[in-house]
C-alpha positions in Angstrom: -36.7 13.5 -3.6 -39.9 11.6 -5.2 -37.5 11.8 -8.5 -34.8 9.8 -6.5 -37.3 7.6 -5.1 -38.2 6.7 -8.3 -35.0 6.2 -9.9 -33.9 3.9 -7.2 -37.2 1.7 -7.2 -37.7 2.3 -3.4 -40.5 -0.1 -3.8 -37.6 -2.9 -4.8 -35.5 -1.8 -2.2 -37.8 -2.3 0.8 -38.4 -5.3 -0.4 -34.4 -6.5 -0.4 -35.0 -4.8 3.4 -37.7 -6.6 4.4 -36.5 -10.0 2.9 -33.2 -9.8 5.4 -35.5 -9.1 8.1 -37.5 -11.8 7.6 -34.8 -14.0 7.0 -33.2 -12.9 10.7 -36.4 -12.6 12.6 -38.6 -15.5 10.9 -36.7 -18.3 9.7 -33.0 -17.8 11.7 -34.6 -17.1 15.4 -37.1 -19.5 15.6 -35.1 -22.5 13.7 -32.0 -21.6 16.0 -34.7 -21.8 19.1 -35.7 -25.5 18.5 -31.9 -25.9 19.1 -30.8 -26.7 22.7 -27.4 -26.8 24.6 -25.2 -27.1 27.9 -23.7 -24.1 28.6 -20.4 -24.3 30.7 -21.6 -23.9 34.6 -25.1 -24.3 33.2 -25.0 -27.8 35.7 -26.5 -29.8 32.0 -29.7 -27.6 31.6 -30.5 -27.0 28.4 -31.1 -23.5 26.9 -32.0 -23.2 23.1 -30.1 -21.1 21.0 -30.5 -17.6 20.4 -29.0 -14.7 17.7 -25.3 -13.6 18.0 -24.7 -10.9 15.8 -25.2 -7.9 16.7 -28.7 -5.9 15.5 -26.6 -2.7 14.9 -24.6 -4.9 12.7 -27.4 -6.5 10.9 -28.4 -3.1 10.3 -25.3 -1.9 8.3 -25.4 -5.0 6.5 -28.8 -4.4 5.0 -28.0 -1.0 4.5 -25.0 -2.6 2.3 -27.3 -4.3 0.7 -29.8 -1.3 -0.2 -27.2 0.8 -1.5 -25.6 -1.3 -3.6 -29.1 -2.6 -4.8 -30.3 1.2 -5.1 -26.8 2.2 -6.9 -27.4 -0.8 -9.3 -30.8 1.0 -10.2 -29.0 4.2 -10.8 -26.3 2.9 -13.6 -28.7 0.5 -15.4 -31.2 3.4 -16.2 -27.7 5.3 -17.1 -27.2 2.6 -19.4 -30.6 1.9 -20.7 -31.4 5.7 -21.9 -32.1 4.6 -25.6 -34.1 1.1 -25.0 -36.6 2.4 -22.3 -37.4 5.3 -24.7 -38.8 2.7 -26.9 -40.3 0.4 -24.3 -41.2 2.5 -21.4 -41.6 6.0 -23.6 -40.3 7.8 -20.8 -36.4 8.0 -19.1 -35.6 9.6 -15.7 -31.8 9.8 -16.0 -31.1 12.4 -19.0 -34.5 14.2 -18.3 -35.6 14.8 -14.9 -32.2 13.6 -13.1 -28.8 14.8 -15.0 -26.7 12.2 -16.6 -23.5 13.6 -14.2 -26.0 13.5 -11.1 -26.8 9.9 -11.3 -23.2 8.7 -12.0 -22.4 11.0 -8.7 -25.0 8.8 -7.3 -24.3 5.6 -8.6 -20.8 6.2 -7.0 -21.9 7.6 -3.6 -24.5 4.4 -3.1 -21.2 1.8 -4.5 -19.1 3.2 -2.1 -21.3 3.4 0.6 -22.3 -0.2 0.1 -19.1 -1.5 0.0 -17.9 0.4 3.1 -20.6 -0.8 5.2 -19.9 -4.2 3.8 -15.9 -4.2 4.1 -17.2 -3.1 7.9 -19.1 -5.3 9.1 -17.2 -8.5 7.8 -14.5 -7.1 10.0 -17.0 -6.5 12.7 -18.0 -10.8 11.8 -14.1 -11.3 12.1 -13.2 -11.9 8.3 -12.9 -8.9 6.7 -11.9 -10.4 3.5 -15.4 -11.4 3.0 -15.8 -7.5 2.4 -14.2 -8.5 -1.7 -18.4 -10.4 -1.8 -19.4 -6.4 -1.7 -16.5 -5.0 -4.3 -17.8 -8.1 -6.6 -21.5 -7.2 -6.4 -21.1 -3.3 -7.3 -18.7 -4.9 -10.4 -21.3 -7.1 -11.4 -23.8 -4.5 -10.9 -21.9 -1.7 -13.0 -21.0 -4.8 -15.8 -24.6 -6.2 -15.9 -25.8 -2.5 -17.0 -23.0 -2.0 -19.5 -22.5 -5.1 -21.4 -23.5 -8.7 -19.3 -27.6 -7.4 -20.1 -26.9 -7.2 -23.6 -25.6 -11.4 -23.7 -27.5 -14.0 -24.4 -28.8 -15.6 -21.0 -26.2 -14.3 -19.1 -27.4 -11.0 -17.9 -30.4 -12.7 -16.9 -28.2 -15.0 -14.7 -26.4 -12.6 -13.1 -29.8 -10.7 -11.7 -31.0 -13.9 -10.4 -27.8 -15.1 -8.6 -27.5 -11.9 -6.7 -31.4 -12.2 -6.1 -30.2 -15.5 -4.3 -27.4 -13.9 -2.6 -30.0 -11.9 -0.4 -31.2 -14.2 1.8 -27.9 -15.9 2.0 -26.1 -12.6 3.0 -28.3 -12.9 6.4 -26.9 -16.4 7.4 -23.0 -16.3 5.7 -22.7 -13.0 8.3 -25.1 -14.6 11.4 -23.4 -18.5 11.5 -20.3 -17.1 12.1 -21.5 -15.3 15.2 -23.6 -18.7 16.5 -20.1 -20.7 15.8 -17.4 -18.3 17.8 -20.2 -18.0 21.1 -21.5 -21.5 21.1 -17.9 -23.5 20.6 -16.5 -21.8 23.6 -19.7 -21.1 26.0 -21.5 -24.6 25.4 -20.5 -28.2 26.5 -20.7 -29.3 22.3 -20.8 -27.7 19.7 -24.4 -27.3 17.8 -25.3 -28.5 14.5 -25.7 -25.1 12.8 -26.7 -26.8 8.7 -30.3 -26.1 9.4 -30.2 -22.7 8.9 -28.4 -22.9 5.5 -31.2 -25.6 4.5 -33.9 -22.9 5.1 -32.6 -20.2 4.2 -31.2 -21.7 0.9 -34.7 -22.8 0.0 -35.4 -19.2 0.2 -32.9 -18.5 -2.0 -33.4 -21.4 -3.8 -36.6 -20.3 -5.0 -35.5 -16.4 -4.9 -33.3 -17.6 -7.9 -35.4 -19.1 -10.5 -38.3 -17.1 -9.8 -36.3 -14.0 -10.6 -34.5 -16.2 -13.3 -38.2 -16.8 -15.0 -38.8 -13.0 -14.4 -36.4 -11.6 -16.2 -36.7 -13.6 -19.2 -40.3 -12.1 -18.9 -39.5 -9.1 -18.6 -37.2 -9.0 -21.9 -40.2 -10.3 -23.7 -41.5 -7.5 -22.7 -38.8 -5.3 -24.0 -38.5 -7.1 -26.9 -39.0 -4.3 -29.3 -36.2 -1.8 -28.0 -33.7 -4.7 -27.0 -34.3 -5.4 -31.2 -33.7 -2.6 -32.4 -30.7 -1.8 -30.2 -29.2 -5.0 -31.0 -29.2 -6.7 -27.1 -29.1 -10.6 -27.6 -31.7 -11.2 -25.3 -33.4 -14.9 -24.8 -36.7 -13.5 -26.6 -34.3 -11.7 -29.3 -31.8 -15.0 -30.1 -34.3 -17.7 -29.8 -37.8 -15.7 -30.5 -40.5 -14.4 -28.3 -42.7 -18.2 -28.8 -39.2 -20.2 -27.4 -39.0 -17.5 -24.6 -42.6 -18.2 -23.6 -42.7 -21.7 -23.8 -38.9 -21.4 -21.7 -40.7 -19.4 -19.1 -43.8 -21.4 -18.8 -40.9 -24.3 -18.2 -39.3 -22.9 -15.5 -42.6 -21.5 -13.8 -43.8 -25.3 -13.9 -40.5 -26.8 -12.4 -41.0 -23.8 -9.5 -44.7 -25.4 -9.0 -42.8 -28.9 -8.8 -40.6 -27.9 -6.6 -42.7 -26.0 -4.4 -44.9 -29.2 -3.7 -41.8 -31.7 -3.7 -40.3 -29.8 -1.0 -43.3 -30.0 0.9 -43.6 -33.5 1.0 -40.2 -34.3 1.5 -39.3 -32.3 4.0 -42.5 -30.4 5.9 -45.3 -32.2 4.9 -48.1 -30.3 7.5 -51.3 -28.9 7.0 -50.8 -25.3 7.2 -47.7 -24.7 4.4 -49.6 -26.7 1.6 -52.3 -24.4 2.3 -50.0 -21.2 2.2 -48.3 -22.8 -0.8 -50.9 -23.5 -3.1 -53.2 -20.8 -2.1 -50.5 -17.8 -1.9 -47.6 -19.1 -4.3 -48.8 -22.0 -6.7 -52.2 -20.3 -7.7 -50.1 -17.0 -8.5 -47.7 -19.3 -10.3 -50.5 -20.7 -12.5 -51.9 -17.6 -13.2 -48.4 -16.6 -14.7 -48.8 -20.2 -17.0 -51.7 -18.3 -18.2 -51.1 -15.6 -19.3 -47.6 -16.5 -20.7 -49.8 -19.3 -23.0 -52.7 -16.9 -24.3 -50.5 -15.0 -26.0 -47.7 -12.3 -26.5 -49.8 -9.2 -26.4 -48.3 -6.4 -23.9 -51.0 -6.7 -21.6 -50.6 -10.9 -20.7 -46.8 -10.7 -20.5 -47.2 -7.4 -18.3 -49.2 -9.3 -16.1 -47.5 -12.3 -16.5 -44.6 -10.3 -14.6 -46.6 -8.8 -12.3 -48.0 -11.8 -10.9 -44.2 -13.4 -11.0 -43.6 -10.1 -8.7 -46.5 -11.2 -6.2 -45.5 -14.9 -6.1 -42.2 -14.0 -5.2 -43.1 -11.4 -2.5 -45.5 -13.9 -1.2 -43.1 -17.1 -1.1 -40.7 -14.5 1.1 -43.5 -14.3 3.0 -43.9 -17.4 3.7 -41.8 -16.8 6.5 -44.2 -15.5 8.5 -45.8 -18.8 8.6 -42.8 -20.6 9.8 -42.1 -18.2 12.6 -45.9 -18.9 13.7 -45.3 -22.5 12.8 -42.3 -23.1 15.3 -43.1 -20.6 17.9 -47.0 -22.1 18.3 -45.7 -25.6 17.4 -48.3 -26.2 15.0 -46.9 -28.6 12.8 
């Protein structure tokens, strides 16, 4: 079991669990709550808005989610035998899990995703939105087998389903809101805040994990060489790489503080930006500038890792935020 742990990066996967959560129960519930309406035969009192879909249901869509996050896992180690032997020294699929075993895995976590997935978009009422699953276990299986070895384009691929997330939370969760509230309530709410939130979540999800991944194949440099993978660090040089992710690191810091001010603009997010994202952020500037030694791009990535855990968290401060009214 601790082999199949490993393999699956359970660590990874709870976060993917945790982030849906987060998204539902910190960002969705309270920004939904600062919404009010008539309900018919409420005699015009006004009673904020409050989650439609089903719990149950949100729980088979992130267990979509996990497994076809987990069978991803599986088939990119099945693929990447060879380079991690250089890079990493040490495999799990081929040594400690057979390479039959984890394509039986691979499959068993694909199809259970996109089940659960082809399920509960019937549950939402559009079961076609079930193909979103089929794609992701494609993309998934292609991104191991040949999109990873393209220049830029593996890299993209990671970061947009990254993004998709977050988003997976409110496509399946508006839906619900829309059907209850345009037939129990006098007129129909103005649902586009959620998307603004949570797409800033996903937003951010994107080109952090955009900036890690190029990382991260500076990192693996040496086996993606020698196995011929046109990687950003292989086609333009480790130097271009850096200076590409110290670029897109900045514009994250940019953004960070321009949404901020545009849009929040209170006491208590600066402080939780700067302190718990930017800084991080900065650190990751560092390291990426001192120099291409293992050790500053392995932190580098690790400190990519915390930012983004931490800007997720983040909304845990806009749960308090609303609920408190502190802004």
């Amino acid at each position: 079991m601790r082999t199949f742990l490993k393999l699956v990066r359970w660590p990874n996967l709870l976060i993917v669990a945790f982030t849906m959560i987060l998204m539902r129960y910190a960002v969705i519930e309270p920004v939904i709550g600062k919404i009010t309406v008539s309900l018919a035969g409420s005699a015009g009192e006004l009673t904020p808005l409050s989650l439609k879909f089903p719990w149950y249901d949100f729980l088979i869509l992130v267990i979509a989610t996990v497994s076809l996050t987990a069978g991803g896992y599986v088939i990119n180690d099945y693929f990447d035998i060879r380079t991690d032997i250089i890079n990493r020294g040490e495999v799990i699929v081929g040594t400690k899990v057979p390479r039959r075993q984890a394509m039986l895995w691979h499959n068993f976590l694909n199809v259970t995703g996109v089940a659960c997935g082809f399920y509960i978009s019937w549950k939402a009422g559009y079961f076609w939105m079930g193909i979103l699953f089929l794609i992701v276990s494609g993309l998934l299986y292609f991104y191991s087998a040949s999109y990873k070895r393209q220049f830029l384009i593996g890299n993209l691929v990671v970061a947009v389903l990254t993004a998709l997330v977050p988003l997976l939370v409110v496509f399946y969760e508006w839906p619900a809101l829309y059907r209850y509230y345009a037939v129990n309530a006098l007129s129909s709410p103005d649902l586009s805040i959620i998307f603004y939130w949570v797409g800033a979540f996903a937003l951010f999800a994107f080109i952090t994990t955009l900036t890690r991944e190029i990382i991260k194949d500076i990192e693996d440099f040496e086996g993606d060489a020698a196995y011929g993978r046109n990687t950003v660090p292989v086609v333009t040089g480790i130097l271009t790489a850096r200076i590409i992710a110290v670029a897109l690191t900045a514009i994250t810091i940019i953004m960070l503080f321009l949404v901020w001010k545009l849009f929040l603009n209170d006491r208590i997010t600066l402080i939780y930006i700067t302190v718990a994202v930017a800084i991080p952020l900065i650190l990751v500037i560092r390291h990426l500038v001192t120099g291409p030694g293992k050790n500053n791009i392995r932190s580098a990535s690790r400190l990519m890792k915390i930012a983004q855990c931490t800007g997720v968290l983040y909304s845990v401060a806009v749960k308090l935020i609303l609920d408190f009214n502190l802004v």
